[in-house]
The first five atom37 places (N, CA, C, CB, O) and aatype in JSON, in Angstrom:
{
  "aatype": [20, 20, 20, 20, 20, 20, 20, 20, 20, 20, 20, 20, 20, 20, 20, 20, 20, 20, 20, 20, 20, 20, 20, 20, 20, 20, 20, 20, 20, 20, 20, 20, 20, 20, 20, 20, 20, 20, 20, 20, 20, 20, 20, 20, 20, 20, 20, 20, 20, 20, 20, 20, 20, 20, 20, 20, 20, 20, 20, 20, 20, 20, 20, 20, 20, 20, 20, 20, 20, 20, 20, 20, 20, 20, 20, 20, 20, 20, 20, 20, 20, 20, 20, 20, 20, 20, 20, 20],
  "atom_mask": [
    [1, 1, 1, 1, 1],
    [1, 1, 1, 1, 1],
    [1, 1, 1, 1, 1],
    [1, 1, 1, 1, 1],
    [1, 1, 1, 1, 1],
    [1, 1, 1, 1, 1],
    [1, 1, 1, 1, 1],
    [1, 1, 1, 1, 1],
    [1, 1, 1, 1, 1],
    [1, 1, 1, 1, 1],
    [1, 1, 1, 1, 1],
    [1, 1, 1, 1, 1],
    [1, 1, 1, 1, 1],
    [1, 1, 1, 1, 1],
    [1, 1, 1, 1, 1],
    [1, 1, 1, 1, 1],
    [1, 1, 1, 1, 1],
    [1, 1, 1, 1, 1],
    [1, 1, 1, 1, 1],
    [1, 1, 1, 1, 1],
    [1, 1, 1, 1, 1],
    [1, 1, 1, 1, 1],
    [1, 1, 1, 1, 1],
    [1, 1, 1, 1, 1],
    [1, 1, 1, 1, 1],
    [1, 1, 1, 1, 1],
    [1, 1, 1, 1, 1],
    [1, 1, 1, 1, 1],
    [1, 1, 1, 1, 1],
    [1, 1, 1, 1, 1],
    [1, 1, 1, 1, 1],
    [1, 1, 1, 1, 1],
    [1, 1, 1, 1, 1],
    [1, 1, 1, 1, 1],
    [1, 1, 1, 1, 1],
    [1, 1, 1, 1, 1],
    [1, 1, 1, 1, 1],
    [1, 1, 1, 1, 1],
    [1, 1, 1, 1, 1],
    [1, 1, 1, 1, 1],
    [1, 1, 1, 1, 1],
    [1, 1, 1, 1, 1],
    [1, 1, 1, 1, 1],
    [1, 1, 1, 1, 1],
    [1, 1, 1, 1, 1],
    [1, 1, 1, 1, 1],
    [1, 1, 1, 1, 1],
    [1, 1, 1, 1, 1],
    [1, 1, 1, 1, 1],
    [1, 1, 1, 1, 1],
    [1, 1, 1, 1, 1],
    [1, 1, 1, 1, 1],
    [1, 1, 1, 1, 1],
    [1, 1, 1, 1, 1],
    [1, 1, 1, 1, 1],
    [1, 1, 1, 1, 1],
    [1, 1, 1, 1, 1],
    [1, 1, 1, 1, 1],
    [1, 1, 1, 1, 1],
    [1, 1, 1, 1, 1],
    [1, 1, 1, 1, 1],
    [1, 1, 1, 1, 1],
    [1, 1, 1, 1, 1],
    [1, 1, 1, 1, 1],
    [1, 1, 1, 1, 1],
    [1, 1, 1, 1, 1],
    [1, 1, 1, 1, 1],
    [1, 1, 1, 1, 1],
    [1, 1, 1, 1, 1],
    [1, 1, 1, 1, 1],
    [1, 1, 1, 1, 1],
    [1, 1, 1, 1, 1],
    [1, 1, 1, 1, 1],
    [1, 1, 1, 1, 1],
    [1, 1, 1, 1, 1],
    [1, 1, 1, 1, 1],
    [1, 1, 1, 1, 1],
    [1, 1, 1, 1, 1],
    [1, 1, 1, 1, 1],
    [1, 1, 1, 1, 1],
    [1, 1, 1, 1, 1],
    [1, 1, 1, 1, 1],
    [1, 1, 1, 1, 1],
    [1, 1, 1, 1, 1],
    [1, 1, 1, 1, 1],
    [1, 1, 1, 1, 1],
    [1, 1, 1, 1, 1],
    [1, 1, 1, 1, 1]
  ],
  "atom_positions": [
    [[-102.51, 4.17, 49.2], [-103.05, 4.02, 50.53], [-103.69, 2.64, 50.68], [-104.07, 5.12, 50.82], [-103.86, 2.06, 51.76]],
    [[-104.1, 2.06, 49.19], [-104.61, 1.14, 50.02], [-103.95, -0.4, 50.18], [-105.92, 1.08, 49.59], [-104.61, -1.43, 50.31]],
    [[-102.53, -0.29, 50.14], [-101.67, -0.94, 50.97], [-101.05, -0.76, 52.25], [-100.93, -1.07, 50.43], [-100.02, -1.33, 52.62]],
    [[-101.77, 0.12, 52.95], [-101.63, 0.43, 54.0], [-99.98, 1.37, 54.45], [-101.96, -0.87, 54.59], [-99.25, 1.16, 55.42]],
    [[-99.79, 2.5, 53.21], [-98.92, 3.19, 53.41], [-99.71, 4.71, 54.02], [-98.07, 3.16, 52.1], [-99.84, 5.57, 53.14]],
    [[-100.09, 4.99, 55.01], [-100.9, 5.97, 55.6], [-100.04, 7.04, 55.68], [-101.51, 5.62, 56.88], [-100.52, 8.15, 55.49]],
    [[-98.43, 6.9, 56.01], [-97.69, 8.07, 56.21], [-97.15, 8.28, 54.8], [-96.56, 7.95, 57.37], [-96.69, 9.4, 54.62]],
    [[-97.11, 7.41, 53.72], [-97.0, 8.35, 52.99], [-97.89, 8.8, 51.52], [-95.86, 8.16, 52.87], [-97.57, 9.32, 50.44]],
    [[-99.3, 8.23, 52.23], [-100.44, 9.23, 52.02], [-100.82, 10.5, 52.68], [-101.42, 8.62, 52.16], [-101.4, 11.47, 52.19]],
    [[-100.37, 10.32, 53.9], [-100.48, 11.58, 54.55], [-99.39, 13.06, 54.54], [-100.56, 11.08, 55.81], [-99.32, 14.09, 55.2]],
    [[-98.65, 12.47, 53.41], [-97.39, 13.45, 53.49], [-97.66, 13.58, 51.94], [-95.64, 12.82, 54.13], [-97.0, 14.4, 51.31]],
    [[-98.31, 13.03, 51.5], [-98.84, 13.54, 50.03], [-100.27, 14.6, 50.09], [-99.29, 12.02, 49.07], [-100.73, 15.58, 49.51]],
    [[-100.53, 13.81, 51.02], [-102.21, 15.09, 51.21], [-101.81, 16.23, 51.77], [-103.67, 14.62, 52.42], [-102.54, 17.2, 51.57]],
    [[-100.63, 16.42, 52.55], [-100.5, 17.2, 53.6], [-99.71, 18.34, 52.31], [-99.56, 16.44, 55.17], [-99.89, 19.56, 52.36]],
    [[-98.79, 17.61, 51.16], [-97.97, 18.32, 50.38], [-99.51, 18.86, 49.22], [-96.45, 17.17, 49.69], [-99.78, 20.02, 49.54]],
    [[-100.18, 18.52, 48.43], [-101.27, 18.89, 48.09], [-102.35, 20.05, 48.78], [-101.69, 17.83, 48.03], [-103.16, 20.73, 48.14]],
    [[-102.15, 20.08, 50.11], [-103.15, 20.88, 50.79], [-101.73, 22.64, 50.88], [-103.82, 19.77, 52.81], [-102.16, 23.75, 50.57]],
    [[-100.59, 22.5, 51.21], [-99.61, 23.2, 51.19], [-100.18, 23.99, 49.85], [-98.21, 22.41, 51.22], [-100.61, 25.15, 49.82]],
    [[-100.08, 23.05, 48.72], [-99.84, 24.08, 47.26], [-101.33, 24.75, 47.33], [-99.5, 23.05, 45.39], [-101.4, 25.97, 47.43]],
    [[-102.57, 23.94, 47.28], [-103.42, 24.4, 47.52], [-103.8, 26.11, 48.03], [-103.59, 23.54, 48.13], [-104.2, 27.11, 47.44]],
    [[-103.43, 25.76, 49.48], [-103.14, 27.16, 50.21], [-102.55, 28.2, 49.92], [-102.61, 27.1, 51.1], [-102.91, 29.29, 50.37]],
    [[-101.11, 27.99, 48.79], [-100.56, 28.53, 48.48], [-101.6, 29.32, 47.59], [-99.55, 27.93, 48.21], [-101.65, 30.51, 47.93]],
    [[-102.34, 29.02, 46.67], [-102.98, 29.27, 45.41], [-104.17, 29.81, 45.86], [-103.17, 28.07, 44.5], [-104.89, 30.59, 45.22]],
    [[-104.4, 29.29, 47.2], [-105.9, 30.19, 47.89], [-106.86, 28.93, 47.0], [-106.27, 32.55, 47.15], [-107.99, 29.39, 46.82]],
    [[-106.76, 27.78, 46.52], [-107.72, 27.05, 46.04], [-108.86, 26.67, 47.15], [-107.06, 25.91, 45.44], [-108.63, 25.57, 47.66]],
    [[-109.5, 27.02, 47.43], [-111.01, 27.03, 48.59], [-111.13, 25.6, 48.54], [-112.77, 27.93, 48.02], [-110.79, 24.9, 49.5]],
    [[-111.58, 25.13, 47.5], [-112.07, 23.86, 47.0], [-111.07, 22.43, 46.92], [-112.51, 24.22, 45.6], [-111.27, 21.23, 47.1]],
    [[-109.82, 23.36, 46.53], [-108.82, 21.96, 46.87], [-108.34, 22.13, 48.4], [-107.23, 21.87, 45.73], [-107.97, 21.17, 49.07]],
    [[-108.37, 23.3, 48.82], [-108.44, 22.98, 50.3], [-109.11, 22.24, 50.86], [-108.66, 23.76, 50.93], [-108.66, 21.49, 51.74]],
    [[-110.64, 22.27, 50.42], [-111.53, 21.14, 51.1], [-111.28, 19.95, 50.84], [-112.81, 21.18, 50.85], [-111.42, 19.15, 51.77]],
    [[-110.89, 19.51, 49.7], [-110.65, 18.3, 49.18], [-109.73, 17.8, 49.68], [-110.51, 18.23, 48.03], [-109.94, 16.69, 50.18]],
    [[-108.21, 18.42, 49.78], [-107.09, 17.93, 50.87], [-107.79, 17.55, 52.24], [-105.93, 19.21, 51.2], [-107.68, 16.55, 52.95]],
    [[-108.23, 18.19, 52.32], [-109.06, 18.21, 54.39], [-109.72, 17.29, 54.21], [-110.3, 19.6, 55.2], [-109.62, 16.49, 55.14]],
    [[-110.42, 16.96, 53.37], [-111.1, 15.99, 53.44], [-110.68, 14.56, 52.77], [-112.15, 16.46, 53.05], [-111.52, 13.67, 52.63]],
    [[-109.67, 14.47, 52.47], [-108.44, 12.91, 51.79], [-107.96, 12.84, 53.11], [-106.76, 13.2, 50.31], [-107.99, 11.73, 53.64]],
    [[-107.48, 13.9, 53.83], [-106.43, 13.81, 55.12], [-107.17, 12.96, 56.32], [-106.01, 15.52, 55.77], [-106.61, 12.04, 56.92]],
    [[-108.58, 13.42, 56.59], [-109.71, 12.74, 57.26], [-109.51, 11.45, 56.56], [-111.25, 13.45, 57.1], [-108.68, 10.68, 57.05]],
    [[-110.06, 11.13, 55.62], [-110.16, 9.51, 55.08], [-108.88, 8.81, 55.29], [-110.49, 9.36, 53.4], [-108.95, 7.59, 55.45]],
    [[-107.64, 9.41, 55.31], [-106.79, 8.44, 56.01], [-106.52, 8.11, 57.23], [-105.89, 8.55, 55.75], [-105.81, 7.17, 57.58]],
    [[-107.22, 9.06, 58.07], [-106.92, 9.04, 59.67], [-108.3, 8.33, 59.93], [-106.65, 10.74, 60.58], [-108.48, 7.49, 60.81]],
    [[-109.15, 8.74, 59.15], [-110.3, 7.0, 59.47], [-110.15, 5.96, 59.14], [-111.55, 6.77, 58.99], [-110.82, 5.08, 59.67]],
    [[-109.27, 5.67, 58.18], [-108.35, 4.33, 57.92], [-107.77, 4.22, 59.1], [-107.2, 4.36, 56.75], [-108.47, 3.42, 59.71]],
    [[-106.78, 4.6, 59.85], [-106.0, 4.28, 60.83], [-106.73, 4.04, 61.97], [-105.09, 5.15, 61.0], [-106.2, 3.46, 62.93]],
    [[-108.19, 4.54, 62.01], [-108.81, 4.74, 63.37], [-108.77, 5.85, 64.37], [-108.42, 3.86, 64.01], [-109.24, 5.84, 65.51]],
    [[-108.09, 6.87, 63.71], [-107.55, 8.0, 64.67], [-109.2, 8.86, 64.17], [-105.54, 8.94, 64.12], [-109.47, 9.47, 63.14]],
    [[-110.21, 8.53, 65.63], [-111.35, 9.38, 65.14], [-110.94, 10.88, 65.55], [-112.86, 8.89, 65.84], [-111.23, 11.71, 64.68]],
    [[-110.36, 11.38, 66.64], [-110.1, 12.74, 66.67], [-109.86, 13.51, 65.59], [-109.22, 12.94, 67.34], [-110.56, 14.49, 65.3]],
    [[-108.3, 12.93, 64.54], [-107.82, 13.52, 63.59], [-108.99, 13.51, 62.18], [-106.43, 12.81, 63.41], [-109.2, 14.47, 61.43]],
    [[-109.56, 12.32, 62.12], [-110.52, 12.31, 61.29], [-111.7, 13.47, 61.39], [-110.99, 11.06, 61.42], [-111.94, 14.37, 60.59]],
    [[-112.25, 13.23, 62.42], [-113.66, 14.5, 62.92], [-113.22, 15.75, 62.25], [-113.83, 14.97, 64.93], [-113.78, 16.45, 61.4]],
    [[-111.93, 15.87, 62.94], [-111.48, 17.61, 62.9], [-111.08, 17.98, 61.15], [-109.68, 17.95, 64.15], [-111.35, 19.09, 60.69]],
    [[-110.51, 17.08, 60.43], [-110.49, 16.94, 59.26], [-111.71, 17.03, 58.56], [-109.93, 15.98, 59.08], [-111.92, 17.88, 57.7]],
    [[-112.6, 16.09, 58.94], [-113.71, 16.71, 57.8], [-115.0, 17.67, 58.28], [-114.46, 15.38, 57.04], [-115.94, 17.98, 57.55]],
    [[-114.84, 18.07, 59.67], [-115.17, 19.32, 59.84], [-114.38, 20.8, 59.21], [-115.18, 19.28, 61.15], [-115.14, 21.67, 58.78]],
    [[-113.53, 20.95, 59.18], [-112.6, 22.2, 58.33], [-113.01, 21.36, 57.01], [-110.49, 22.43, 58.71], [-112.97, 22.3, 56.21]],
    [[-113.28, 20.55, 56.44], [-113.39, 20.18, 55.05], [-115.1, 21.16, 55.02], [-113.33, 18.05, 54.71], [-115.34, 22.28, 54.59]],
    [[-115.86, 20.3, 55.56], [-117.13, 20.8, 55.56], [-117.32, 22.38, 55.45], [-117.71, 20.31, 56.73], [-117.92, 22.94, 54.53]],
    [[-116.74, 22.99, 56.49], [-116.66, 24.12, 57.06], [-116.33, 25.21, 55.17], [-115.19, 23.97, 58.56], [-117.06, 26.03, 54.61]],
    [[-115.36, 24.82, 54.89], [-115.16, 25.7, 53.7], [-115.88, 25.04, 52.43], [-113.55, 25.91, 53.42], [-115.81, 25.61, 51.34]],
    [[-116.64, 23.71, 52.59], [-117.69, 23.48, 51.64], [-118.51, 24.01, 51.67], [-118.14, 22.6, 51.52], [-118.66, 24.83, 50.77]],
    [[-119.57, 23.89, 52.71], [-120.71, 25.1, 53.09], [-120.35, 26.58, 52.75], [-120.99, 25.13, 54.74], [-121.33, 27.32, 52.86]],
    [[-119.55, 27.03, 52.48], [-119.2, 28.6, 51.92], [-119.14, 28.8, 50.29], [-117.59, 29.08, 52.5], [-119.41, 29.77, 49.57]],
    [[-118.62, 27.32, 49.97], [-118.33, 27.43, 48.73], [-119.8, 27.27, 47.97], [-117.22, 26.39, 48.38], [-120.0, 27.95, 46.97]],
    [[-120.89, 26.32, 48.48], [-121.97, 26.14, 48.17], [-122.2, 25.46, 46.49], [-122.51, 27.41, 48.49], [-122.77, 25.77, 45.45]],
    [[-121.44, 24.47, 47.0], [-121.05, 23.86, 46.04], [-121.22, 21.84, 46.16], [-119.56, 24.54, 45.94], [-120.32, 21.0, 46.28]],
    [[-122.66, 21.65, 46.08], [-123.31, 20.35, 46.59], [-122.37, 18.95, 46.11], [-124.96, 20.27, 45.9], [-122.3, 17.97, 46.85]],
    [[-121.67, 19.0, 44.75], [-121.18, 18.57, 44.46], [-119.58, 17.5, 45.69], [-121.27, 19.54, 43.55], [-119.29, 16.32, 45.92]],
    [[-119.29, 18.3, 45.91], [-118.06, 18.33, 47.0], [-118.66, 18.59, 48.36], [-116.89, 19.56, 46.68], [-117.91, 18.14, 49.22]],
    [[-119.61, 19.1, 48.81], [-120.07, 19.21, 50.08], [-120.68, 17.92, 50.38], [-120.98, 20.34, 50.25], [-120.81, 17.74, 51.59]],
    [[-121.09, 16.96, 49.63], [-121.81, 15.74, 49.92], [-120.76, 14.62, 50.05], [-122.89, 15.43, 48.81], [-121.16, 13.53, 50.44]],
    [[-119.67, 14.77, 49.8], [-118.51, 13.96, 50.14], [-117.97, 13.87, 51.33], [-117.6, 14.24, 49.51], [-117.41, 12.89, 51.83]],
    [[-118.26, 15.53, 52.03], [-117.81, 15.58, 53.2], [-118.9, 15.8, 53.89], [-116.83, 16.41, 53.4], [-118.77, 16.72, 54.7]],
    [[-119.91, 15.3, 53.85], [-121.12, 15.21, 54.46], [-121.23, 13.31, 54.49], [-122.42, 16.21, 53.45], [-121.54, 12.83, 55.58]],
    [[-121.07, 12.66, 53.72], [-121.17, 10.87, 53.52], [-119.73, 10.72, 54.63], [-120.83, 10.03, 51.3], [-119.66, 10.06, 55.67]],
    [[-118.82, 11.46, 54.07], [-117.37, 10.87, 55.25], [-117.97, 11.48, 56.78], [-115.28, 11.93, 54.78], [-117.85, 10.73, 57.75]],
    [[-118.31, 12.2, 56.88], [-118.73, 12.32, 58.58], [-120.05, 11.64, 59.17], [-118.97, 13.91, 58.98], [-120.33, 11.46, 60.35]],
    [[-120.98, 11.2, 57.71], [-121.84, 10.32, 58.43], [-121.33, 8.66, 58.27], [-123.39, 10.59, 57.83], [-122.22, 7.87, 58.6]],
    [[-120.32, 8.15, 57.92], [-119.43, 7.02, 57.92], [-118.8, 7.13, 59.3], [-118.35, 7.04, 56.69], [-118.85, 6.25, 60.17]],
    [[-118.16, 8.39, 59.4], [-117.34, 8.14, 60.69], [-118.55, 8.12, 62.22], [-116.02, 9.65, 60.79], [-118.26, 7.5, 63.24]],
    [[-119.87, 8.93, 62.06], [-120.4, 8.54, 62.76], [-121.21, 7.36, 63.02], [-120.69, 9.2, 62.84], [-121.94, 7.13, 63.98]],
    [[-120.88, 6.42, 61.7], [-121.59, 4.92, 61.24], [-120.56, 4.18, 62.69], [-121.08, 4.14, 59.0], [-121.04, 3.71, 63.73]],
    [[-119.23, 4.27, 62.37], [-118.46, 3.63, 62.94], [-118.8, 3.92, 64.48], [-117.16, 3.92, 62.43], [-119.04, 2.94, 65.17]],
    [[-118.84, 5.11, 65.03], [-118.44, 5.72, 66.32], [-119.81, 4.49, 67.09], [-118.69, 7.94, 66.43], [-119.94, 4.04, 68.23]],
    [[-120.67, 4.28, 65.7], [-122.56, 4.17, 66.67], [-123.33, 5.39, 67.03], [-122.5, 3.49, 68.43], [-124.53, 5.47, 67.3]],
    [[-122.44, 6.3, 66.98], [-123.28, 7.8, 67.24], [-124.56, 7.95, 66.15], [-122.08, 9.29, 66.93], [-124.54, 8.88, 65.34]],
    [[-125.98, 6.74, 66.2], [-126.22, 7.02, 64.8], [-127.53, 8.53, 65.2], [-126.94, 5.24, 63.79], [-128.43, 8.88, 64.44]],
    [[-127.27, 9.05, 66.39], [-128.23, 10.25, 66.38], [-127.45, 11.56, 65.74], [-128.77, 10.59, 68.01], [-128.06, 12.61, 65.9]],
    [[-126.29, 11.66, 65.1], [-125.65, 12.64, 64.89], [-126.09, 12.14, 63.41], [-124.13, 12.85, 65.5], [-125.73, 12.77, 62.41]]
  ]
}
């Protein structure tokens, strides 16, 4: 990715989050959701990003697992670094 191949980072995260699901992995689910976000905030696509590391978040907070929840807690306060939203 960081030659600026986004589609086919995103077709690697997207193939990672597939097996994931398959396996019911909670945690690599979040982790896919939340790689998939970091490339669509590379591109600038804040919609796809938000919604990405909200479902990342979303099954971190269940897992309760600080480790991985603070990753997707730093990527949504980055993306709100960028937006200027700094009251969120």
């Amino acid at each position: 990715m960081r030659e600026g191949d986004y589609k086919g980072a995103l077709e690697g995260f997207f193939k990672a989050l597939e097996h994931e699901e398959e396996i019911d992995n909670q945690r690599g689910i979040a982790e896919a959701y939340n790689n998939i976000g970091v490339v669509y905030y590379h591109q600038r696509n804040v919609p796809k990003t938000l919604e990405y590391f909200e479902k990342s978040i979303v099954i971190e907070e269940k897992l309760n697992q600080p480790d991985i929840l603070k990753k997707g807690y730093n990527n949504l306060g980055a993306l709100y670094d960028y937006q200027k939203n700094y009251n969120k």
